[in-house]
C-alpha positions as CSV (number, residue, x, y, z in Angstrom):
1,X,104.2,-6.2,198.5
2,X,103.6,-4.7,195.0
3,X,101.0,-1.7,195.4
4,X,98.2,-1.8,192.9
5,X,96.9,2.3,192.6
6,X,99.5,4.3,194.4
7,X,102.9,5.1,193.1
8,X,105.5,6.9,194.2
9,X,103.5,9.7,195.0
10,X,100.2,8.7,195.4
11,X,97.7,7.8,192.7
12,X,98.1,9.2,189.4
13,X,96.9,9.0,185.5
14,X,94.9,10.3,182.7
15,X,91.6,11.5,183.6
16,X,88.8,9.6,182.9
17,X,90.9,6.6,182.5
18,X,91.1,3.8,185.2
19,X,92.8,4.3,188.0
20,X,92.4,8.3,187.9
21,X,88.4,8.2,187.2
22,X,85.4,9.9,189.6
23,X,84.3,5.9,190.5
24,X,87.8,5.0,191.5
25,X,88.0,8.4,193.3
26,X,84.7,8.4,195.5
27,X,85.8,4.2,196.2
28,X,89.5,6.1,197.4
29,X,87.1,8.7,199.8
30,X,85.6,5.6,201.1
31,X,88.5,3.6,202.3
32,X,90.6,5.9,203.1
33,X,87.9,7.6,205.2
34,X,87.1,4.1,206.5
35,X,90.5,3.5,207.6
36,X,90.6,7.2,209.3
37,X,87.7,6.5,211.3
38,X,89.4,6.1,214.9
39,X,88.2,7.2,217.9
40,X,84.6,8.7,218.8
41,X,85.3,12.3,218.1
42,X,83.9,13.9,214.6
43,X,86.5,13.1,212.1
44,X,87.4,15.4,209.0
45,X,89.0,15.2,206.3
46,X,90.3,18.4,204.1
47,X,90.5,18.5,200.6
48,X,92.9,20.8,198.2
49,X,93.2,20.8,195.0
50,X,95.3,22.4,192.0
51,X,93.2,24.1,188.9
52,X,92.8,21.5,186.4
53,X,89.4,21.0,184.9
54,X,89.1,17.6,186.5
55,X,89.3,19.0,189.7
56,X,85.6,19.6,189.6
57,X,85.1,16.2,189.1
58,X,87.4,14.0,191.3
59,X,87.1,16.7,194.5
60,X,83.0,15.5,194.0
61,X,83.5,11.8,194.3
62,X,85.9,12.2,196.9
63,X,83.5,14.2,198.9
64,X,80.4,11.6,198.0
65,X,83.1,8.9,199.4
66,X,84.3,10.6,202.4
67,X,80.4,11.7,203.5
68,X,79.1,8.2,202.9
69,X,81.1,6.4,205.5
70,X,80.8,9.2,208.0
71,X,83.9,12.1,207.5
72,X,83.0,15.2,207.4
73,X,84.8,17.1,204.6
74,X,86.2,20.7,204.2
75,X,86.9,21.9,201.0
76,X,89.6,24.5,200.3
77,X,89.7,24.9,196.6
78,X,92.9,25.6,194.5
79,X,95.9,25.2,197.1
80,X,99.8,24.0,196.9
81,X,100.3,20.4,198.0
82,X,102.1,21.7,201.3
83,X,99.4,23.9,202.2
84,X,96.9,20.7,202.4
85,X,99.6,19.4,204.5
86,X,99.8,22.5,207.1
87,X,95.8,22.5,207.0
88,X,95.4,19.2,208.1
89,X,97.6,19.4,211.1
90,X,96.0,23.2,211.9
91,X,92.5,21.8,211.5
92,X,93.3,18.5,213.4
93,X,92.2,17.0,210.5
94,X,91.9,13.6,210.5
95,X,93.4,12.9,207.0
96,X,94.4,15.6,204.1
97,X,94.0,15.1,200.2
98,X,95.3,16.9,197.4
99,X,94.0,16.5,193.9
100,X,97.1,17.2,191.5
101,X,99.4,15.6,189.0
102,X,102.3,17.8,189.9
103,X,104.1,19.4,187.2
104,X,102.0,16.7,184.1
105,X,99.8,17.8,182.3
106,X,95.7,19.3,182.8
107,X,95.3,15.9,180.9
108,X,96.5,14.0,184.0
109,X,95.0,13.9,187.7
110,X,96.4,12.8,191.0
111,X,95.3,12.3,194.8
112,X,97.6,12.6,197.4
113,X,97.2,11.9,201.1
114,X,98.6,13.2,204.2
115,X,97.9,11.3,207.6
116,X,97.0,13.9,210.6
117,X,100.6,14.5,211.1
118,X,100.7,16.0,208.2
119,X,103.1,13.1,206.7
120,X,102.6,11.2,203.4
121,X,101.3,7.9,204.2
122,X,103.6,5.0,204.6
123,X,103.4,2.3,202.4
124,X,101.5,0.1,205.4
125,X,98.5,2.6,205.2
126,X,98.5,3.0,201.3
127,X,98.1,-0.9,201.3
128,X,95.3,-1.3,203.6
129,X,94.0,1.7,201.9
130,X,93.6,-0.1,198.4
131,X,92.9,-3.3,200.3
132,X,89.2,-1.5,201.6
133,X,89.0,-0.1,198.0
134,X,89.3,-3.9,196.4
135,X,86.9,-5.0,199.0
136,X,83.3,-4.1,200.9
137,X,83.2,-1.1,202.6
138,X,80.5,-0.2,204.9
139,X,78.3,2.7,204.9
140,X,76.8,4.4,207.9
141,X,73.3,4.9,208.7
142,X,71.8,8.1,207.0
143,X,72.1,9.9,210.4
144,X,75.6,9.8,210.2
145,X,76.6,10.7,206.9
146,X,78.9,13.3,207.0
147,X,78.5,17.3,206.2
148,X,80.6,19.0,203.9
149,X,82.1,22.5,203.3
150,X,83.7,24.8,201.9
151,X,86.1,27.4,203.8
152,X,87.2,30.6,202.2
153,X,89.7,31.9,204.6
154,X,92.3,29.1,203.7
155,X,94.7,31.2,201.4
156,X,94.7,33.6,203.7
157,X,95.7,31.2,206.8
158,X,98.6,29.5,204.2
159,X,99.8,33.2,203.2
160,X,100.3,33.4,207.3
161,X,102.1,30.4,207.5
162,X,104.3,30.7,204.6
163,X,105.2,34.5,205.7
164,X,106.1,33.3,209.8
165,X,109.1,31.2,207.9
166,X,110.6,34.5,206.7
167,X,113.2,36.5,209.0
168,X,111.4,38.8,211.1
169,X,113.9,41.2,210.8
170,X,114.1,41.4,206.6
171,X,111.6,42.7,203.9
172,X,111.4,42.7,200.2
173,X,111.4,46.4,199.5
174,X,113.4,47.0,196.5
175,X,113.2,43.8,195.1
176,X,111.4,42.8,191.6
177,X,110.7,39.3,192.0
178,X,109.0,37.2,189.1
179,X,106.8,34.7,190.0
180,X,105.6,31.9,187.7
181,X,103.0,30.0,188.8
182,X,102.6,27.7,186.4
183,X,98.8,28.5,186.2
184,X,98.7,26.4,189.2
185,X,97.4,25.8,192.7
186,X,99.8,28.5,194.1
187,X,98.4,31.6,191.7
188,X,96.6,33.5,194.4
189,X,98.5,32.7,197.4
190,X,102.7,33.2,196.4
191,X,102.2,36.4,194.5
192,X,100.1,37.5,197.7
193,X,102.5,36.6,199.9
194,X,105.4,38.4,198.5
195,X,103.5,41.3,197.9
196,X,102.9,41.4,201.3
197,X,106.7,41.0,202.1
198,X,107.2,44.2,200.2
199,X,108.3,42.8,197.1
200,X,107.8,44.5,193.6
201,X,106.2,41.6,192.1
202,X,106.0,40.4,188.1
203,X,103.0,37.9,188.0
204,X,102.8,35.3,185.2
205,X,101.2,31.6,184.8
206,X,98.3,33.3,187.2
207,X,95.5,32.8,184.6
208,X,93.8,29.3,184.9
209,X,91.5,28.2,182.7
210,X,91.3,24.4,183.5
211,X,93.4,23.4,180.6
212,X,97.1,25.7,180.8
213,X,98.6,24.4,183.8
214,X,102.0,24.0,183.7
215,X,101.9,24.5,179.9
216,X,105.1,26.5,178.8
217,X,104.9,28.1,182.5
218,X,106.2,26.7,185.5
219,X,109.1,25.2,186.7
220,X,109.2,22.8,183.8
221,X,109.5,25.3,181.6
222,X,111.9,28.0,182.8
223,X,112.6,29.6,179.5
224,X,109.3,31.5,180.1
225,X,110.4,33.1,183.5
226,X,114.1,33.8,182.0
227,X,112.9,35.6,179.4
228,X,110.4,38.0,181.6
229,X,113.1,38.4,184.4
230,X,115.6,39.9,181.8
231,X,113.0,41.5,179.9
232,X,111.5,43.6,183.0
233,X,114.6,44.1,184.6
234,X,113.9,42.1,187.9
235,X,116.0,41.1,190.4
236,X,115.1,37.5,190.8
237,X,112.5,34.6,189.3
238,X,111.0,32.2,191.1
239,X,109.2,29.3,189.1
240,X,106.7,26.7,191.2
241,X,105.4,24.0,189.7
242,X,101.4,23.3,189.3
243,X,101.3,22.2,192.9
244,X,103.7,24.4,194.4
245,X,105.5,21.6,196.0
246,X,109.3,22.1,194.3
247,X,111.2,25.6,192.4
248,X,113.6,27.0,190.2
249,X,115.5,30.1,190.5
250,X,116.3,32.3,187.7
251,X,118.6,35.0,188.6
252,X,118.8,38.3,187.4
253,X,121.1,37.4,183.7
254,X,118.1,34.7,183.3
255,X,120.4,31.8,184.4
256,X,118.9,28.7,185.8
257,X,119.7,27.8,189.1
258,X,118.8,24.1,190.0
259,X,117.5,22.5,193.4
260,X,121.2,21.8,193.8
261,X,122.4,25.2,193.9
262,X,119.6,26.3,196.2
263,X,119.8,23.3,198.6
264,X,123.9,25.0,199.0
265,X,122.6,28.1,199.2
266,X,120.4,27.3,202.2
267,X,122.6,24.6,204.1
268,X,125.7,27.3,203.8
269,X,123.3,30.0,205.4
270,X,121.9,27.7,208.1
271,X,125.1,26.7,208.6
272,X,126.0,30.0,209.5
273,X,123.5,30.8,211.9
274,X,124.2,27.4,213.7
275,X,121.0,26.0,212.6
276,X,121.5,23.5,210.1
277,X,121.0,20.5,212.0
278,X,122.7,16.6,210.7
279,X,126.1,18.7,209.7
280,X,124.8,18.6,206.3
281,X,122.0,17.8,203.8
282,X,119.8,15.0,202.7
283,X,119.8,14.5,198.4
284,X,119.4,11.8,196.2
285,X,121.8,9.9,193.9
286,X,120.9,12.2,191.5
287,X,122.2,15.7,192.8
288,X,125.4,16.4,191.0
289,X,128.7,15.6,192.4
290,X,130.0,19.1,192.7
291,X,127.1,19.7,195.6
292,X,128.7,16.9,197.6
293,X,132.5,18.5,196.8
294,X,131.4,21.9,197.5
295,X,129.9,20.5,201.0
296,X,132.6,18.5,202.3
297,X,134.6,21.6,201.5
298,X,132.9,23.9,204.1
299,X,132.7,20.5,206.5
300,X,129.6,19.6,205.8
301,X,128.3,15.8,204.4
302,X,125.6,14.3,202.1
303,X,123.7,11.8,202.6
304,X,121.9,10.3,199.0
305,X,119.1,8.2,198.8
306,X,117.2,6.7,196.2
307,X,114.8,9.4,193.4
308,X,111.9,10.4,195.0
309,X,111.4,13.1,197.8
310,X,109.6,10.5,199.7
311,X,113.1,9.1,200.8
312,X,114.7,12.0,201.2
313,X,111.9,13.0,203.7
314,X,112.4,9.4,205.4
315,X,116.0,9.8,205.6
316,X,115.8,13.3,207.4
317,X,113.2,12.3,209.9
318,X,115.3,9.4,210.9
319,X,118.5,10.2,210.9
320,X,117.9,14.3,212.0
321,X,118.8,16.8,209.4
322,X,116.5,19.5,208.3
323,X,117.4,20.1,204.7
324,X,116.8,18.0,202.3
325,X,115.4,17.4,198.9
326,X,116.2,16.8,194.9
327,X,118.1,18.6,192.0
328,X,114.2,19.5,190.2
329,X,113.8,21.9,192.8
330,X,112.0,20.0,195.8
331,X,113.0,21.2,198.8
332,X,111.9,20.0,202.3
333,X,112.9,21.9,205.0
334,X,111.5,20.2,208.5
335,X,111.7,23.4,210.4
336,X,108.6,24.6,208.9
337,X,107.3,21.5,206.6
338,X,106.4,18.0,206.3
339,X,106.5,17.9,202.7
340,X,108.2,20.1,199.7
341,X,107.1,23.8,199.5
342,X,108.0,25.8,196.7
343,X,107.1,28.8,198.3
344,X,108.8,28.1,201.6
345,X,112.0,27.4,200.1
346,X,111.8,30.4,197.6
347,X,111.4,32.6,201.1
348,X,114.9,31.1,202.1
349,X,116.2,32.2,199.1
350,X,115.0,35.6,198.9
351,X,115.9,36.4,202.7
352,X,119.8,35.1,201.9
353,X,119.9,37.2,198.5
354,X,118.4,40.4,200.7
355,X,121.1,39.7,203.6
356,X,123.6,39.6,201.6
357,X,123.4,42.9,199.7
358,X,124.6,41.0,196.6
359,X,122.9,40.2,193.0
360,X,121.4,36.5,192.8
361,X,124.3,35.5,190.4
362,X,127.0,36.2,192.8
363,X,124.8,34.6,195.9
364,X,123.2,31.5,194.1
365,X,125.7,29.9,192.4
366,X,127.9,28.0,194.8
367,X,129.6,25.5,192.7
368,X,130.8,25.1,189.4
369,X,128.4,21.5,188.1
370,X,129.9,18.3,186.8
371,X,129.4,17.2,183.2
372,X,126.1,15.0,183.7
373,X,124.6,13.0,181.0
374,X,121.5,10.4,181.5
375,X,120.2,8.4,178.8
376,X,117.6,6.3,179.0
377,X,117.1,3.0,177.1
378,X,113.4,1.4,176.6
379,X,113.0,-2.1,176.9
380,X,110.7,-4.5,176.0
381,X,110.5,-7.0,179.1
382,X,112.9,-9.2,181.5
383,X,115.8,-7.7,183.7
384,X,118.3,-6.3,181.3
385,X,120.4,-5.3,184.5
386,X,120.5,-9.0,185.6
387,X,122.5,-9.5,182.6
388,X,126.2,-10.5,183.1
389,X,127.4,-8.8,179.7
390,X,126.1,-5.5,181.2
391,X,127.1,-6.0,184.7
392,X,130.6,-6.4,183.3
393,X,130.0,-3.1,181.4
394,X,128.6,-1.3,184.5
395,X,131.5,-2.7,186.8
396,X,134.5,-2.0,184.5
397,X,132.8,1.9,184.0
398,X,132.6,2.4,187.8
399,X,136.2,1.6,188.3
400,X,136.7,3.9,185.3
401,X,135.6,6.9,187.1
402,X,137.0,6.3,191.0
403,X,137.7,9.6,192.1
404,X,137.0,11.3,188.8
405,X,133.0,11.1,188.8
406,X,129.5,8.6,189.7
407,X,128.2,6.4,188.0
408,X,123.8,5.6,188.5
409,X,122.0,3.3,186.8
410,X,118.7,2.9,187.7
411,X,115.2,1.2,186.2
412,X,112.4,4.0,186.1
413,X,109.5,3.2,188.4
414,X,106.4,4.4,185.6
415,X,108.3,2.9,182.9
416,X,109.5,0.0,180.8
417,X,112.9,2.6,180.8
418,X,116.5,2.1,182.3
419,X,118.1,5.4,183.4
420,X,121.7,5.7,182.7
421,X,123.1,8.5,184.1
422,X,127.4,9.3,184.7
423,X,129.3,12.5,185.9
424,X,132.9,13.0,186.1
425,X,135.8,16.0,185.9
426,X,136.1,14.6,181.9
427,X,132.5,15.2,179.9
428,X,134.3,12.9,177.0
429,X,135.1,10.0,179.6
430,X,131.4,10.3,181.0
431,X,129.5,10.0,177.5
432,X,132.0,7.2,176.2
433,X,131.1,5.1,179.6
434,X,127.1,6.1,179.5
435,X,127.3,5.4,175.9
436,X,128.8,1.8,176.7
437,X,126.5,0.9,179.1
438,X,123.4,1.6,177.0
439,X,124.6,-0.5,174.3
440,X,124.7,-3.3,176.7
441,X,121.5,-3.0,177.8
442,X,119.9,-2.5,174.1
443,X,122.0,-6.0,173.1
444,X,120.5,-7.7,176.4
445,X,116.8,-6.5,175.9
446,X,116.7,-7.5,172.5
């Protein structure tokens, strides 16, 4: 069944702008809170949120929503995505939002919820969710409206958290780290916390002013962070995104290190200490092909799903590994998380660079990358895939690269877009065969 609001990651747009405005909010605090309501014990909900202006305004309908149909609400201001998620089970919450677009943006808003698990919903619960918000929800008598608050030891109990994941044995002294926080939800709380840790720390994207999230700081922009880690002489960068949710790694030459890289770096040194658990590591068809050599190498396997750290989450929790996540740096790891943490996973990364004795360079960079190329190829309507010029393309290409490279061709979920994307030992074989391929899509769409 096609969803109507949520997406891949739960509802998401430009402010002021059906779905992402404060009416559709407050109706999404009333459903969901409806559908939360089990039980006869006081139900709560906590809410997060990153700093984007609209913050204000969407965390207010979401608390009118909530109240009205009986949850009481606890508000933690500007937090990371995961930190929502570890509230919520802490608190025995009965349900956990965040309000943030991720990496878009200030322009664009999202809200995400967590069950009291800590989990993402499942696509069951997000339909009946925006089945109550299409239909009648009832209010409770005035009696029972719910109270709400707001809580100002939260970073504090995150910064806790986020420090138990780190080896007991290992601090940061003697280490310049730069972190980037994208002028995000994670400004206060991951400088703190490595501070804390000992670290010698270089602070940018920690100046919020509603409108500069994620705007030439952050993980989407790494430039900025390369720059300052050469500049200042540090030994490491770490760059979150305006959630906190995913990383990249800049080492000390100001080379970017992709989730790839740092998904091998952590599997190798879990591996090690005979806690890696699945023999391997969960990615999606995405990560690059060398990942997957460079794994079976050391006799360990990967499992791919489809984009979207959703799936890779699904696929760990059923089938038992715990590491997982996606080459733009989100990183689940189920010992300590239900859902990405930048911060978490940057921890893992600094403790194996401080073990080791060795510059980030020589510990972070695993495997030598494929050539990878993706394209993508608008469309105007219909199901240029279903076509059987380009199916005869797409076949004759895949049996082009056996053994050599991959071949993934995919339709973007938020967009009238196919995603061509190849990798191989040959970068001239891979951009003659995506090259092919999106001619015979462009000829079909037309």
């Amino acid at each position: 069944m096609a969803r109507k609001y949520f997406g891949t990651d739960g509802i998401r747009g430009a402010t002021n702008v059906s779905p992402m405005t404060a009416a559709m909010a407050m109706k999404v605090g009333m459903a969901a809170g409806a559908y939360f309501l089990r039980g006869d014990h006081r139900h709560r909900v906590v809410i997060g949120k990153d700093t984007r202006l609209s913050g204000y305004m969407l965390e207010s309908a979401l608390v009118a929503g909530f109240t009205s149909v009986g949850m009481d609400v606890v508000m933690v201001g500007p937090m990371p995505t995961p930190a929502v998620a570890m509230l919520t089970q802490s608190m025995r919450a009965d349900i956990g939002v965040m309000i943030s677009a991720s990496h878009n943006a200030y322009g664009d808003n999202g809200i995400k919820l967590f069950g009291p698990d800590g989990y993402k919903l499942s696509d069951e619960a997000e339909e009946a969710i925006e089945a109550l918000i299409d239909g009648d929800i009832p209010l409770v008598p005035s009696s029972q409206i719910g109270r709400a608050r707001r809580i100002d030891d939260a970073q504090g109990r995150y910064i806790h958290f986020a420090k138990s994941t780190f080896p007991e044995n290992l601090r940061l002294d003697g280490m310049r780290v730069v972190i980037d926080c994208a002028n995000g939800a994670a400004y206060k709380v991951a400088p703190s916390a490595l501070w804390e840790l000992g670290a010698d720390i270089v602070a940018i994207g920690v100046t919020p002013n509603g409108t500069n999230i994620n705007d030439g700081v952050g993980s989407t922009a790494p430039q900025t962070i390369a720059e300052t880690v050469v500049a200042s002489g540090a030994d490491i960068g770490i760059a979150l995104d305006g959630d906190a949710d995913r990383l990249i790694v800049v080492d000390e030459t100001g080379t970017i290190v992709d989730g790839d890289q740092l998904m091998a770096t952590i599997a190798a040194s879990w591996a090690r200490q005979g806690r890696l658990a699945g023999g391997g590591l969960v990615a999606t068809v995405m990560s690059n092909l060398g990942l997957e050599r460079h794994l079976a190498a050391q006799g360990l396997g990967l499992v791919r799903t489809k984009v979207g750290d959703r799936h890779v989450l699904e696929k760990m929790r059923s089938s038992g590994y715990n590491v997982g996540g996606e080459q733009s740096g989100h990183i689940i790891l189920s010992d300590y998380a239900t859902t990405g943490d930048g911060l978490v996973a940057a921890l893992q990364i600094l403790a194996e660079v401080k073990r080791s004795g060795a510059l980030a360079s020589e510990v972070l960079h695993r495997f030598e990358p494929l050539p990878q190329l993706l394209k993508n190829v608008r469309f105007a309507g219909g199901k240029p895939l279903d076509d059987d010029a380009v199916k005869a393309v797409i076949a004759q290409a895949e049996a082009e690269l056996v053994g050599n490279g991959r071949l993934v061709i995919r339709p973007s979920g938020t967009e009238p877009v196919i995603r061509v994307m190849a990798e191989g030992d040959d970068p001239a074989q891979v951009e003659r065969v995506v090259d092919r391929i999106c001619d015979a899509v462009r000829k079909a769409a037309a």
